[in-house]
CHARMM-style PDB file with segment names, atoms N, HN, CA, C and O in Angstrom:
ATOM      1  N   UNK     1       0.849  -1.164   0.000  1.00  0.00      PROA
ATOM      2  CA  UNK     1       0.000   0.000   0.000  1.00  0.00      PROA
ATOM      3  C   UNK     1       0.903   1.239   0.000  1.00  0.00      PROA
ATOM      4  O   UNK     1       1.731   1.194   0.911  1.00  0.00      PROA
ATOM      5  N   UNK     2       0.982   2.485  -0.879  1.00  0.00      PROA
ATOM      6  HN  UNK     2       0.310   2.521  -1.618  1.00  0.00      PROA
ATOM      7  CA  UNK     2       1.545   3.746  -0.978  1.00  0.00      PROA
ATOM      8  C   UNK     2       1.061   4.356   0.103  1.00  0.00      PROA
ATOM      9  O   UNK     2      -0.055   4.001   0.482  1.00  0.00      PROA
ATOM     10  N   UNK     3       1.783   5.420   0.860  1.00  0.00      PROA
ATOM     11  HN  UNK     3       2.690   5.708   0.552  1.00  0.00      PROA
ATOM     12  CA  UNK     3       1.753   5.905   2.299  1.00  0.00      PROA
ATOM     13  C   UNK     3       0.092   6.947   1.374  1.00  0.00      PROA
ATOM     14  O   UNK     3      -0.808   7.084   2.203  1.00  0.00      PROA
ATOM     15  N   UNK     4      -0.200   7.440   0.244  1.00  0.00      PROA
ATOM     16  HN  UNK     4       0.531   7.329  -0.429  1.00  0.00      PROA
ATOM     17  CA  UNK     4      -0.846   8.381   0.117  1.00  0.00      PROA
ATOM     18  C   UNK     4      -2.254   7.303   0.063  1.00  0.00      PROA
ATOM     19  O   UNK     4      -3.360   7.686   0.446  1.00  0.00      PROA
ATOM     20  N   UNK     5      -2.033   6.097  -0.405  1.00  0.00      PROA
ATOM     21  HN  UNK     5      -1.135   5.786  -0.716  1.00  0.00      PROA
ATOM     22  CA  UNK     5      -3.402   4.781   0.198  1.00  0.00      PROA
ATOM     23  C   UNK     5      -3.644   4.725   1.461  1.00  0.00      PROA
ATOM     24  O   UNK     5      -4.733   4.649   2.030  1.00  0.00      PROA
ATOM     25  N   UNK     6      -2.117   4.782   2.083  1.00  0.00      PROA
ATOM     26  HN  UNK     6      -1.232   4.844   1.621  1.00  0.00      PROA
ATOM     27  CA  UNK     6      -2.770   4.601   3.498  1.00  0.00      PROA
ATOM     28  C   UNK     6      -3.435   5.270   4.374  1.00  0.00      PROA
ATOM     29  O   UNK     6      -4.105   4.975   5.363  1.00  0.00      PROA
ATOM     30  N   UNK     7      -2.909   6.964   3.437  1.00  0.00      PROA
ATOM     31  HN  UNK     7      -2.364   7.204   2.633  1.00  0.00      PROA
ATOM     32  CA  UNK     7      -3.416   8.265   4.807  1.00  0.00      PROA
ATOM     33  C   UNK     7      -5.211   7.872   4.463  1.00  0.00      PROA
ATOM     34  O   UNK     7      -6.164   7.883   5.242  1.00  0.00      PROA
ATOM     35  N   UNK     8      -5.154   7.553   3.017  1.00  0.00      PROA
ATOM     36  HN  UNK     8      -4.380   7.544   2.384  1.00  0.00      PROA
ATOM     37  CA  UNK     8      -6.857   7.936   2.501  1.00  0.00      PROA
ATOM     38  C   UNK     8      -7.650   6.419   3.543  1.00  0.00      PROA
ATOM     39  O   UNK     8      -8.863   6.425   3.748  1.00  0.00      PROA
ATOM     40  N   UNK     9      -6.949   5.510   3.964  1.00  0.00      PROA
ATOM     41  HN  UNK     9      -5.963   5.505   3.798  1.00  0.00      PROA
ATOM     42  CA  UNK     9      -7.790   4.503   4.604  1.00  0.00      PROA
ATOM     43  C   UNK     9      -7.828   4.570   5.967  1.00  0.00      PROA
ATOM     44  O   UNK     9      -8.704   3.995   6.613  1.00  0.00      PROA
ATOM     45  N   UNK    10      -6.911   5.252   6.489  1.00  0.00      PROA
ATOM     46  HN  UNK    10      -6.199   5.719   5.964  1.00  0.00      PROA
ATOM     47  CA  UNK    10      -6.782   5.769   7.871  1.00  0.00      PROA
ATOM     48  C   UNK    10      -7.995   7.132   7.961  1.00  0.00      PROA
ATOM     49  O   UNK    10      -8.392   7.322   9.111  1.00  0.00      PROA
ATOM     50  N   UNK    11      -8.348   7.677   7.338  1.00  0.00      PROA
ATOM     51  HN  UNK    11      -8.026   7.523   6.404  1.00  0.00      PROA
ATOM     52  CA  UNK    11      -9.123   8.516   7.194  1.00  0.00      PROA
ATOM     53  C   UNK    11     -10.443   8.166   7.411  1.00  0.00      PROA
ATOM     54  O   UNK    11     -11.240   8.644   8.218  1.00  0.00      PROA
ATOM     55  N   UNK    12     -10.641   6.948   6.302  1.00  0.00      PROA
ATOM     56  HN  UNK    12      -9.994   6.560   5.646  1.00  0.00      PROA
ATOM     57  CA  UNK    12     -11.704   6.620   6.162  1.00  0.00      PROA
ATOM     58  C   UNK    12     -12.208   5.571   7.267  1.00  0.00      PROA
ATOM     59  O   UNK    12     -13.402   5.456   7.541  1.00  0.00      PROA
ATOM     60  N   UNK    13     -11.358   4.938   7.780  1.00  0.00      PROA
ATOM     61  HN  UNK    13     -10.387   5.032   7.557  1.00  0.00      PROA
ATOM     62  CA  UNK    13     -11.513   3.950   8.798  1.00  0.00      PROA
ATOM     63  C   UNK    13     -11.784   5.032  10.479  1.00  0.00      PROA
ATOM     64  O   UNK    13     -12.408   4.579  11.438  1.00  0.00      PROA
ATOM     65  N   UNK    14     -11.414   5.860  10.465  1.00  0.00      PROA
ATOM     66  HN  UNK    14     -10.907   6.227   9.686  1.00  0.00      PROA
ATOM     67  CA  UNK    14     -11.532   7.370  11.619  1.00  0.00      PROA
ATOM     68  C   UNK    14     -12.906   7.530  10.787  1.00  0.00      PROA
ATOM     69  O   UNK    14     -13.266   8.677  11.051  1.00  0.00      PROA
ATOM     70  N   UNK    15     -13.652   7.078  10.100  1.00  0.00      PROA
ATOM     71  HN  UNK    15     -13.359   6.146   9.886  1.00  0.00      PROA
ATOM     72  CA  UNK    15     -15.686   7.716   9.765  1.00  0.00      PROA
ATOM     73  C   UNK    15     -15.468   8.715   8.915  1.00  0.00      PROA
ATOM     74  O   UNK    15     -16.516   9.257   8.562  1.00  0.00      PROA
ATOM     75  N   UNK    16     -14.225   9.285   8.326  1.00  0.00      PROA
ATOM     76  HN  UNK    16     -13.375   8.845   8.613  1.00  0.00      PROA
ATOM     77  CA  UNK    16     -14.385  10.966   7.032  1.00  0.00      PROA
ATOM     78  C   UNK    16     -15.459   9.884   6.356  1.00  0.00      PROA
ATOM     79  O   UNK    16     -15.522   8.655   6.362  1.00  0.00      PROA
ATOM     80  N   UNK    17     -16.161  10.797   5.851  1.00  0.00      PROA
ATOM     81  HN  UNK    17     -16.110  11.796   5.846  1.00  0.00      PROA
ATOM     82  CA  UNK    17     -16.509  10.770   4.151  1.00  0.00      PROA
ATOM     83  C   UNK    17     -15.525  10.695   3.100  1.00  0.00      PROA
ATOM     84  O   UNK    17     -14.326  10.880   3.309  1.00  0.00      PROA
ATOM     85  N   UNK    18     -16.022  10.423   1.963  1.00  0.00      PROA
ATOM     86  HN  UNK    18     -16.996  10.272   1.793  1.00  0.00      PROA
ATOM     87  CA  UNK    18     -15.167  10.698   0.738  1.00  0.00      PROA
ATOM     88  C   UNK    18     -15.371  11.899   0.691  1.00  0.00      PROA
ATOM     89  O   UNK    18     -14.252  12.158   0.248  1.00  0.00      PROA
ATOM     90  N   UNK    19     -15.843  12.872   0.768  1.00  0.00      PROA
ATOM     91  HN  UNK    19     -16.752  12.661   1.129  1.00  0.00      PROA
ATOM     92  CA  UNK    19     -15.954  14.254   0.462  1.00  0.00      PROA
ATOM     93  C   UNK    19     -15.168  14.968   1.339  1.00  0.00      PROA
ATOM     94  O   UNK    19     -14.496  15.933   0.975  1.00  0.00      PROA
ATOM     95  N   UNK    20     -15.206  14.593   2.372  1.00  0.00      PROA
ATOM     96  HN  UNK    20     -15.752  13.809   2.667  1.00  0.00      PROA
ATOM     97  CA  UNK    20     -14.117  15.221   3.687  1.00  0.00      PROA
ATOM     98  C   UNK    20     -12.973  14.784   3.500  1.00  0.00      PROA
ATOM     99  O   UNK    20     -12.143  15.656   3.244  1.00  0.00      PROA
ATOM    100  N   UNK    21     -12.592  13.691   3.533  1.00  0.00      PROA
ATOM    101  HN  UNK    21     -13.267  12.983   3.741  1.00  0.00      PROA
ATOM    102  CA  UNK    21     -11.178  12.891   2.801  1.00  0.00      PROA
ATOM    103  C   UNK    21     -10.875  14.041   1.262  1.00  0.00      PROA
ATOM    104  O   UNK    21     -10.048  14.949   1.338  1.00  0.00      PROA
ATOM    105  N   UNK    22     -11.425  13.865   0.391  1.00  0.00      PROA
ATOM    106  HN  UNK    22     -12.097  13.126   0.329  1.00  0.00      PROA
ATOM    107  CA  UNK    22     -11.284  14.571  -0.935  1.00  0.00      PROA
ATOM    108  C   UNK    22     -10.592  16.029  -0.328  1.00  0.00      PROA
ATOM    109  O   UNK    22      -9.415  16.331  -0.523  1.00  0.00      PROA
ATOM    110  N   UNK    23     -11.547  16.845   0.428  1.00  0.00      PROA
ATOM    111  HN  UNK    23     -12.503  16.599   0.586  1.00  0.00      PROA
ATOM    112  CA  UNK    23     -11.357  18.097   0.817  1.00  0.00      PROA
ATOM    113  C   UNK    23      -9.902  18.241   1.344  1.00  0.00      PROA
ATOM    114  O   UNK    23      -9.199  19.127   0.857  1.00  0.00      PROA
ATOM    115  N   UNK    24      -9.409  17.427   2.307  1.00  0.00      PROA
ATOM    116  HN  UNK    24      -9.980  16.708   2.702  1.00  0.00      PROA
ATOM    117  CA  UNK    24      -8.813  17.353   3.266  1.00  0.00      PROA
ATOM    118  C   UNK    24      -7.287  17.232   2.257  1.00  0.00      PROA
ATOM    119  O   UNK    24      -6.272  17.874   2.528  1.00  0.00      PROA
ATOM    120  N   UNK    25      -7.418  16.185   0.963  1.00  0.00      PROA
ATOM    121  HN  UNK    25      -8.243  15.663   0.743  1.00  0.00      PROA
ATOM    122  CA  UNK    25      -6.398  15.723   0.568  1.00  0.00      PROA
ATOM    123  C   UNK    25      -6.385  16.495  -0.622  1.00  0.00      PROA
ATOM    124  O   UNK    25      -5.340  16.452  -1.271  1.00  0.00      PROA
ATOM    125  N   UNK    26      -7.480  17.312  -1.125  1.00  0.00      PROA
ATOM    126  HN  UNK    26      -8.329  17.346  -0.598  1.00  0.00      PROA
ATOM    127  CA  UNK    26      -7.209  17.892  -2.296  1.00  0.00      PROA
ATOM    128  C   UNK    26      -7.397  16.646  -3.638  1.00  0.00      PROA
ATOM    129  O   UNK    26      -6.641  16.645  -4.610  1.00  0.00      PROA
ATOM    130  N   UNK    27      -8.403  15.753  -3.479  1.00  0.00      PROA
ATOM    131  HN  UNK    27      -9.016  15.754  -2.690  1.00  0.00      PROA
ATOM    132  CA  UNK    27      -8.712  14.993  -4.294  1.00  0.00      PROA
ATOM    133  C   UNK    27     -10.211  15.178  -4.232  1.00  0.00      PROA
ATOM    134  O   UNK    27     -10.950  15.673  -3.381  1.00  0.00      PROA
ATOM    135  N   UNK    28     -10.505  14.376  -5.923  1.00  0.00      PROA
ATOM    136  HN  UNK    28      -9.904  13.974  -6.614  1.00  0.00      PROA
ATOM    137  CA  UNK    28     -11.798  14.018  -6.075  1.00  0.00      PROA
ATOM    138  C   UNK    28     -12.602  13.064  -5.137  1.00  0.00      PROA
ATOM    139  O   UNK    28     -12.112  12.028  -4.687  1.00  0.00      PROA
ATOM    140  N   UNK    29     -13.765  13.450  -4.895  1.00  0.00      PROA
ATOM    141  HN  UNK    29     -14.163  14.292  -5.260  1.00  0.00      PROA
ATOM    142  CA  UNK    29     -14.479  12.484  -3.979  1.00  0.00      PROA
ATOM    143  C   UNK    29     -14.266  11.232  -4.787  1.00  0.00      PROA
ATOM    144  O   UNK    29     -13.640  10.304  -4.276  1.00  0.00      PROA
ATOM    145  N   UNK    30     -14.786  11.128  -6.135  1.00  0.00      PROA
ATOM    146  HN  UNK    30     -15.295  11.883  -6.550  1.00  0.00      PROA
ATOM    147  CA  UNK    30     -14.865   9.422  -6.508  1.00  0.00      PROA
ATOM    148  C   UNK    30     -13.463   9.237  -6.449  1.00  0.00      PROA
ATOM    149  O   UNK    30     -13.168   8.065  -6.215  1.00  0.00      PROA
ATOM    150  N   UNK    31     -12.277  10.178  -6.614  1.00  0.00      PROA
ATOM    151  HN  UNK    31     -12.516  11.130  -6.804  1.00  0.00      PROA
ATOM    152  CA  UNK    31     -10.910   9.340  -6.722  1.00  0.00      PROA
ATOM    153  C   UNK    31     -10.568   8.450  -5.238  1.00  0.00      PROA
ATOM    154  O   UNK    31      -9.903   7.425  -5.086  1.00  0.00      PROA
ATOM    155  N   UNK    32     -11.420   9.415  -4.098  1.00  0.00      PROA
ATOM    156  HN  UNK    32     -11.961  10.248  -4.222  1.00  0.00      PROA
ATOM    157  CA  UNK    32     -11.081   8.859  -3.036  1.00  0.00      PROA
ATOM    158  C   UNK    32     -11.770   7.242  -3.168  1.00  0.00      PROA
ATOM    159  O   UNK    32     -11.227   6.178  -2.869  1.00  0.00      PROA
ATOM    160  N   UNK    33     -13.063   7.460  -3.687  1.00  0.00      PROA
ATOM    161  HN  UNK    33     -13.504   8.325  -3.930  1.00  0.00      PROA
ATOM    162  CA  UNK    33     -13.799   6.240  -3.584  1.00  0.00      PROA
ATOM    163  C   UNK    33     -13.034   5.163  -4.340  1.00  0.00      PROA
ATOM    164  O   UNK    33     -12.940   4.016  -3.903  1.00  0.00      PROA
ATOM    165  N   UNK    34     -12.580   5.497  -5.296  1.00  0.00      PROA
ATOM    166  HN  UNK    34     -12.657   6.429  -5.651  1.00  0.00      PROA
ATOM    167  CA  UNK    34     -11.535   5.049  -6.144  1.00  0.00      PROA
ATOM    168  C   UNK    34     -10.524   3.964  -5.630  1.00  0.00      PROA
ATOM    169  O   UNK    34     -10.361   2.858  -6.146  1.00  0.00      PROA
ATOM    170  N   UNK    35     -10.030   4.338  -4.795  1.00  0.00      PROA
ATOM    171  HN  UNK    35     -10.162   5.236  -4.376  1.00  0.00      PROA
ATOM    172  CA  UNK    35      -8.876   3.878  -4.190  1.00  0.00      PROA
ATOM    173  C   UNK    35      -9.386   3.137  -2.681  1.00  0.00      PROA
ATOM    174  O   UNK    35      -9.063   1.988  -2.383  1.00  0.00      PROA
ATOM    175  N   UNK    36      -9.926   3.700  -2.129  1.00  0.00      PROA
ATOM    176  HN  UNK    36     -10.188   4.634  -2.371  1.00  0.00      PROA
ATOM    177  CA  UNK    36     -11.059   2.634  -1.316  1.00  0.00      PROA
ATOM    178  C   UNK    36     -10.932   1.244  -1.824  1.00  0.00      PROA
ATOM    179  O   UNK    36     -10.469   0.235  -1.292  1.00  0.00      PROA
ATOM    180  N   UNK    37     -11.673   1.535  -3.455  1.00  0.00      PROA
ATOM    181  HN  UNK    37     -12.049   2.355  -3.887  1.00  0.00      PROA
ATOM    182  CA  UNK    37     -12.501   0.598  -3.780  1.00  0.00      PROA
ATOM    183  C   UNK    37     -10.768  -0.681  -4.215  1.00  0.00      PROA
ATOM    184  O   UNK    37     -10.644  -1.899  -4.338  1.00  0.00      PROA
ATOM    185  N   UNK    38     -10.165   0.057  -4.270  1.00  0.00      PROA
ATOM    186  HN  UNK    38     -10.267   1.047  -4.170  1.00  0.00      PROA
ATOM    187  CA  UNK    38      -8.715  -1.384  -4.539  1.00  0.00      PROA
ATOM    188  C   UNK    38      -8.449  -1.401  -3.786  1.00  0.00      PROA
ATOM    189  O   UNK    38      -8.032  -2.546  -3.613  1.00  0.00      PROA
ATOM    190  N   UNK    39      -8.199  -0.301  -2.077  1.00  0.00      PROA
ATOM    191  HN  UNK    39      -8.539   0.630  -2.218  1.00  0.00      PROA
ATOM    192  CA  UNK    39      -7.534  -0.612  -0.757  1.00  0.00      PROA
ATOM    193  C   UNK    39      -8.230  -1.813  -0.216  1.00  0.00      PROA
ATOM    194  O   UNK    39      -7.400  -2.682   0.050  1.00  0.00      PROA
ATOM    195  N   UNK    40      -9.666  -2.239   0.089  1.00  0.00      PROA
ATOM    196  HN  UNK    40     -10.340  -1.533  -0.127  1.00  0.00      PROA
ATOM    197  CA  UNK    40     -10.630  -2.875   0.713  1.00  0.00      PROA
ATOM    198  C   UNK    40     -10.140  -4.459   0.708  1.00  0.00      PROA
ATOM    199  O   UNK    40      -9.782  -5.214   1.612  1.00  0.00      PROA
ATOM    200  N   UNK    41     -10.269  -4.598  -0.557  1.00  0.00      PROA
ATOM    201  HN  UNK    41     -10.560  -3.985  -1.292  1.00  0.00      PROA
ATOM    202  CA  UNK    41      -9.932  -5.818  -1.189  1.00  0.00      PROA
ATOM    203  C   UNK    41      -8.408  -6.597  -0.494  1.00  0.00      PROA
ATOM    204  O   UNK    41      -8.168  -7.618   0.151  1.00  0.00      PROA
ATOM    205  N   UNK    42      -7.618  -5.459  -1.051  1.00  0.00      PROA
ATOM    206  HN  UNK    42      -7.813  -4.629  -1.574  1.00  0.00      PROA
ATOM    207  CA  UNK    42      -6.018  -6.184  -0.623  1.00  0.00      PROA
ATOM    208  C   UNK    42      -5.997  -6.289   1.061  1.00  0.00      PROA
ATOM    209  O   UNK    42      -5.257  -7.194   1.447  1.00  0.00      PROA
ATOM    210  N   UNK    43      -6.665  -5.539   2.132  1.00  0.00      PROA
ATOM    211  HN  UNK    43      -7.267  -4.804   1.818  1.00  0.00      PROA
ATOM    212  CA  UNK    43      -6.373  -5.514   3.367  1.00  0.00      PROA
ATOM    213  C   UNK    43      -7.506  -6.744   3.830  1.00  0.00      PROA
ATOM    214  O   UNK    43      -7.824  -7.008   4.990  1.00  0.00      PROA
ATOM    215  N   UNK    44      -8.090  -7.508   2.394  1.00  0.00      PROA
ATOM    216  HN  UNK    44      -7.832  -7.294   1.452  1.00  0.00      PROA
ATOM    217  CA  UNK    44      -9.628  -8.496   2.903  1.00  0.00      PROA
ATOM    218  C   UNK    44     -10.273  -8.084   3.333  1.00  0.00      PROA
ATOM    219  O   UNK    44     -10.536  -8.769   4.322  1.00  0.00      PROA
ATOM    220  N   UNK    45     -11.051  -6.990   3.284  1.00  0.00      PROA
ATOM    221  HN  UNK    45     -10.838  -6.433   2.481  1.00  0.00      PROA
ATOM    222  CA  UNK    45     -12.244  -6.311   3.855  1.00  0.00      PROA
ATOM    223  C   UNK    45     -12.983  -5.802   2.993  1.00  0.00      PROA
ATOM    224  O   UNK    45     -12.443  -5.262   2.027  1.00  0.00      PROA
ATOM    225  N   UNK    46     -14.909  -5.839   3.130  1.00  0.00      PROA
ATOM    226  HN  UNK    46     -15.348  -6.278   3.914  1.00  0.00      PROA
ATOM    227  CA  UNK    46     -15.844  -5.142   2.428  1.00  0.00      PROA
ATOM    228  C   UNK    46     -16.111  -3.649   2.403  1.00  0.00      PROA
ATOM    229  O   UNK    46     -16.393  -2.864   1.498  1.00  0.00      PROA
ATOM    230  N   UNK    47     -15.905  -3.516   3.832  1.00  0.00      PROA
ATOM    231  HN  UNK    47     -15.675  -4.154   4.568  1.00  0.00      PROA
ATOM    232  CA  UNK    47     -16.348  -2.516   4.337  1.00  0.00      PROA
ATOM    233  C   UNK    47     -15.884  -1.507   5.412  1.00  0.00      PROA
ATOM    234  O   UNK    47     -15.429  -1.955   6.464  1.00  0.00      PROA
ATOM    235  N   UNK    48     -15.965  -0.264   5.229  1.00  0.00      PROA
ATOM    236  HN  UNK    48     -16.335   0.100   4.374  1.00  0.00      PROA
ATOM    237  CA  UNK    48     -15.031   0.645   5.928  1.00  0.00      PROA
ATOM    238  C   UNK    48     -15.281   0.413   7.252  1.00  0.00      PROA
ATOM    239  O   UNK    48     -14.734   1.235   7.988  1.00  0.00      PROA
ATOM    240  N   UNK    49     -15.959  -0.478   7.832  1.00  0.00      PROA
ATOM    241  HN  UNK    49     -16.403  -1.145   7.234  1.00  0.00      PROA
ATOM    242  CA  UNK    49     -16.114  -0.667   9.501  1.00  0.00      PROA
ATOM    243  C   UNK    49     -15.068  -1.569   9.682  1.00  0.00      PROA
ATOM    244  O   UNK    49     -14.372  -1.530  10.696  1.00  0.00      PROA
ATOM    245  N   UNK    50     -14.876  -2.472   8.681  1.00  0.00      PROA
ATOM    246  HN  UNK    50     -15.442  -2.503   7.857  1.00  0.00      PROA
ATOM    247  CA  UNK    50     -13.794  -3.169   8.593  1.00  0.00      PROA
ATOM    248  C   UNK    50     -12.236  -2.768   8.784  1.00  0.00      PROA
ATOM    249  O   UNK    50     -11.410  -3.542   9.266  1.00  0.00      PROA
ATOM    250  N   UNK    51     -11.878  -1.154   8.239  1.00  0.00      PROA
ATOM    251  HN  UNK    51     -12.549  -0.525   7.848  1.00  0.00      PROA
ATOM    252  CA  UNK    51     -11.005  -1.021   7.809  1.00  0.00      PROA
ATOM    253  C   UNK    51     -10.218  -1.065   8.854  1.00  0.00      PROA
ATOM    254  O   UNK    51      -9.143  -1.529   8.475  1.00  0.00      PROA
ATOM    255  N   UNK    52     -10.191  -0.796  10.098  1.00  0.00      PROA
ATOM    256  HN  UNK    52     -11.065  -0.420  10.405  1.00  0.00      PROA
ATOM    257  CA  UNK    52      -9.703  -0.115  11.465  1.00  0.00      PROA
ATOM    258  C   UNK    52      -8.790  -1.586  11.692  1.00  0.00      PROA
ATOM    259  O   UNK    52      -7.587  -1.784  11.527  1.00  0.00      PROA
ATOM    260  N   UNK    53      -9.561  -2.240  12.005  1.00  0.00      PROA
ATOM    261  HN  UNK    53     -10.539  -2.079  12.139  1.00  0.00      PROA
ATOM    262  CA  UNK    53      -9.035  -3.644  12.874  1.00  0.00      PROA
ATOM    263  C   UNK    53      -7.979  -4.465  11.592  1.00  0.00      PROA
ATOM    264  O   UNK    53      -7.172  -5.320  11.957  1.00  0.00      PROA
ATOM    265  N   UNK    54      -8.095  -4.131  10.284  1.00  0.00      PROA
ATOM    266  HN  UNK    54      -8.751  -3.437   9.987  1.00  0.00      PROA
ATOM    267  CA  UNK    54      -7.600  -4.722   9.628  1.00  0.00      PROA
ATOM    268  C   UNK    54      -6.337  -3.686   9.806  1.00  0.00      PROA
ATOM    269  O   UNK    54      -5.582  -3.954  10.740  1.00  0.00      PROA
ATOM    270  N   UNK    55      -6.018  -2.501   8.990  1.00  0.00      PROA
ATOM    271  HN  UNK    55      -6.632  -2.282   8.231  1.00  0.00      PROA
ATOM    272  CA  UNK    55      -5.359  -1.646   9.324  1.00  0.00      PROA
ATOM    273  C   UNK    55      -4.174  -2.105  10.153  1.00  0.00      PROA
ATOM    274  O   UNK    55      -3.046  -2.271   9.690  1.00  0.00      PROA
ATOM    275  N   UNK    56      -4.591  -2.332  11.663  1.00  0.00      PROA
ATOM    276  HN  UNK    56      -5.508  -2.197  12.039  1.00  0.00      PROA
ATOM    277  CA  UNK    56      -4.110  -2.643  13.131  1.00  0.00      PROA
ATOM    278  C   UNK    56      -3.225  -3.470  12.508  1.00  0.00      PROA
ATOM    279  O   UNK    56      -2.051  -3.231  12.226  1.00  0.00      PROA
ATOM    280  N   UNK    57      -4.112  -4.847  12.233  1.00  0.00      PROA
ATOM    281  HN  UNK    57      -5.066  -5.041  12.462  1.00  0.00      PROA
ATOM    282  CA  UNK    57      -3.250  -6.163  11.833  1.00  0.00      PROA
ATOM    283  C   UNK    57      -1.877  -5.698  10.838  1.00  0.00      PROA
ATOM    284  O   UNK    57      -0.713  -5.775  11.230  1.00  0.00      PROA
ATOM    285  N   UNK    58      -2.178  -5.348   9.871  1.00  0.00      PROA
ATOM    286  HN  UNK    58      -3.124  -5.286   9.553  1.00  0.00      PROA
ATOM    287  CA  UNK    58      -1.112  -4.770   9.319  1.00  0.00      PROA
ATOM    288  C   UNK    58       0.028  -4.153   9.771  1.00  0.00      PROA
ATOM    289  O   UNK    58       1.142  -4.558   9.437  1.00  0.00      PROA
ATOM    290  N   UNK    59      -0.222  -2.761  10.847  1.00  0.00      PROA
ATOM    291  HN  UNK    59      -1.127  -2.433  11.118  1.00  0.00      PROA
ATOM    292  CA  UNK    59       0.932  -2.760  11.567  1.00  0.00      PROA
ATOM    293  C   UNK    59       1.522  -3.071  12.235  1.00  0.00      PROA
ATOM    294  O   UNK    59       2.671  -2.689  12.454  1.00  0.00      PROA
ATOM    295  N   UNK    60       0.543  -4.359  13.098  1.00  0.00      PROA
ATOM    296  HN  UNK    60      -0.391  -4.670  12.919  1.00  0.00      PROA
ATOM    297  CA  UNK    60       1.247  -5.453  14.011  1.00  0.00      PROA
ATOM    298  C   UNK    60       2.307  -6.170  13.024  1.00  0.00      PROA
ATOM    299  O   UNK    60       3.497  -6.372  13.267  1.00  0.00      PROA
ATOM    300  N   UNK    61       1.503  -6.549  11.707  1.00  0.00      PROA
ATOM    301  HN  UNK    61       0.537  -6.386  11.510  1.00  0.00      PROA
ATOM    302  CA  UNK    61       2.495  -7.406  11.395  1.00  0.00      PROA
ATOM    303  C   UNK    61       3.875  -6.820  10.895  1.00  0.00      PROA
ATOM    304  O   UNK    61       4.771  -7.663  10.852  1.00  0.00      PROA
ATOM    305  N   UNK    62       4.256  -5.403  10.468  1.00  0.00      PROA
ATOM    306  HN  UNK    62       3.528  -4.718  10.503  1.00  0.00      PROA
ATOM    307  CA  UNK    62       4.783  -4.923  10.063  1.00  0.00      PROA
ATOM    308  C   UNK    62       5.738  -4.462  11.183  1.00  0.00      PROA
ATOM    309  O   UNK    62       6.730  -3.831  10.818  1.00  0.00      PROA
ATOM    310  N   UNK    63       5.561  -4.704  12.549  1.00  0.00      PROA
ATOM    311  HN  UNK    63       4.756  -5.217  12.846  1.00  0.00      PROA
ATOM    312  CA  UNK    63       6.223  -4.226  13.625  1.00  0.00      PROA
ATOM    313  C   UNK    63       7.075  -4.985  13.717  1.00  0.00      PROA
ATOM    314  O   UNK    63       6.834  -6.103  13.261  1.00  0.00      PROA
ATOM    315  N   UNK    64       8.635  -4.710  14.425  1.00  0.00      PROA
ATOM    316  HN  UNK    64       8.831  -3.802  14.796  1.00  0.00      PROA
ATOM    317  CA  UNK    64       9.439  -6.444  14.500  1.00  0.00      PROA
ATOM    318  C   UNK    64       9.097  -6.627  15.950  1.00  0.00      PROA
ATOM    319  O   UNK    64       9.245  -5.821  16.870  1.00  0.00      PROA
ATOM    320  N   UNK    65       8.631  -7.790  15.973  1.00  0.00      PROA
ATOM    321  HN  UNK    65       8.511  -8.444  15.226  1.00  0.00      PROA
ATOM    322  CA  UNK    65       9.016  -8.038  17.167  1.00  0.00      PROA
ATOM    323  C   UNK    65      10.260  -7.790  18.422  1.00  0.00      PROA
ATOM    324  O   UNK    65      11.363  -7.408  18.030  1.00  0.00      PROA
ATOM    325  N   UNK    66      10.033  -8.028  19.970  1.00  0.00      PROA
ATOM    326  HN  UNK    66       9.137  -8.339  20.289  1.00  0.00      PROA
ATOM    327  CA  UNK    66      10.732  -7.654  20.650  1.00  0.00      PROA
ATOM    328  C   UNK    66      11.642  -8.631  21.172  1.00  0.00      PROA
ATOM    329  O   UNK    66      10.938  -9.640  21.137  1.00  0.00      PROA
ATOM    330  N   UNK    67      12.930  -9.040  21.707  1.00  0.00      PROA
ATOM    331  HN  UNK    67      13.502  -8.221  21.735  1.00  0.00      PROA
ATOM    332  CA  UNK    67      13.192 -10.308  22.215  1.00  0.00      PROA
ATOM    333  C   UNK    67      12.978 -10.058  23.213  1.00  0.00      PROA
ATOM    334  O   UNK    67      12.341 -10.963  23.751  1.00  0.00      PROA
ATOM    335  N   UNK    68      13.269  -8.832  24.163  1.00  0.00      PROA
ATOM    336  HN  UNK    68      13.786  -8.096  23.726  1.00  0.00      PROA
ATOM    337  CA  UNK    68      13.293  -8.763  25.363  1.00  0.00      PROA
ATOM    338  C   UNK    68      15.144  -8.710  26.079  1.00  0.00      PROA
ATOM    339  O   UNK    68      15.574  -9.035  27.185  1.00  0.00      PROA
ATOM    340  N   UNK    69      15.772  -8.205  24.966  1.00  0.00      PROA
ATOM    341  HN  UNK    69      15.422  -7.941  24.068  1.00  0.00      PROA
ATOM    342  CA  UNK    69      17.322  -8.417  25.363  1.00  0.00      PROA
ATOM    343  C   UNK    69      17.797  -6.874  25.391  1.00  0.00      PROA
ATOM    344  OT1 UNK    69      18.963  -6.592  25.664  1.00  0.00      PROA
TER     345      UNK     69
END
């Protein structure tokens, strides 16, 4: 995912609109919807209620783990 996918799903997963997202980023509402509509898919999710907890997973997995040393 491009950091400018991610701000728009972090957005959208925080409840913006596409129109508030658009505003905010200086994009078209459908471009936002746009990109939604391919973010959803790759993170396995339908729906922007979805997006949050999936999101999470992602940066868990993207975190390194700790040993504790």
């Amino acid at each position: 995912m491009t950091p400018r996918e991610r701000e728009i799903a972090d957005m959208a997963a925080d409840g913006m609109t596409n129109e508030e997202i658009g505003a905010r980023t200086r994009l078209a509402p459908r471009t936002v919807g746009t990109v939604l509509y391919r973010v959803l898919p790759r993170l396995g999710v339908t729906t922007r209620g979805a997006l949050r907890p999936a999101l999470d997973r992602l940066d868990a997995a993207a975190t390194p783990a700790r040993t504790g040393r």
